[in-house]
C-alpha positions, 0 to 999 in steps of 0.5 A: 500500500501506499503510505502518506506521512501527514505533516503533523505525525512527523511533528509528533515523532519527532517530539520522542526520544525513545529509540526502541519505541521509533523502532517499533513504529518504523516497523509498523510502518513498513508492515502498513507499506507491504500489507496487501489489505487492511487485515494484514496489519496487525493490532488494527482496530477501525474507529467506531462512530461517523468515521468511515475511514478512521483506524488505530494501530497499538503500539505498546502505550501509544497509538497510531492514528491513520486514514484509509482511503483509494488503497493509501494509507495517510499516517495523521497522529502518534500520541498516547492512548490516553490522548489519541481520541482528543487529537484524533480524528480532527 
């Protein structure tokens, strides 16, 4: 699939520090880029609501906000799972 890196995700990695948990995402993201559907990706759960497109991706104590959309993936947010559903989605 196709993946879009939304402006304000490289903000929000860009704020962290932790190398085992920037290795953990790039590799989540590499597994968004060679899944042949949304199925393949792993902890992914649709956001429930008026969102069609809306999905998270867990990844340990933090969440993966993206838009699903003509088979591109747009990676939006990455913050805590306390903070996703105030940031995400917009």
């Amino acid at each position: 699939m196709k993946v879009v890196f939304l402006k304000i995700f490289k903000e929000d990695i860009g704020k962290f520090k932790d190398e085992k948990l920037k290795a953990e995402l790039k590799q989540v993201i590499i597994d968004i880029k060679n899944a042949k559907n949304l199925q393949n990706i792993e902890n992914l759960n649709k956001i429930k609501g008026y969102y069609s497109m809306t999905y998270r991706v867990k990844i340990g104590e933090y969440r993966l906000g993206l838009y699903f959309q003509n088979n591109v993936v747009y990676l939006t947010r990455f913050v805590k799972k306390e903070d996703v559903y105030k940031v995400f989605p917009d």
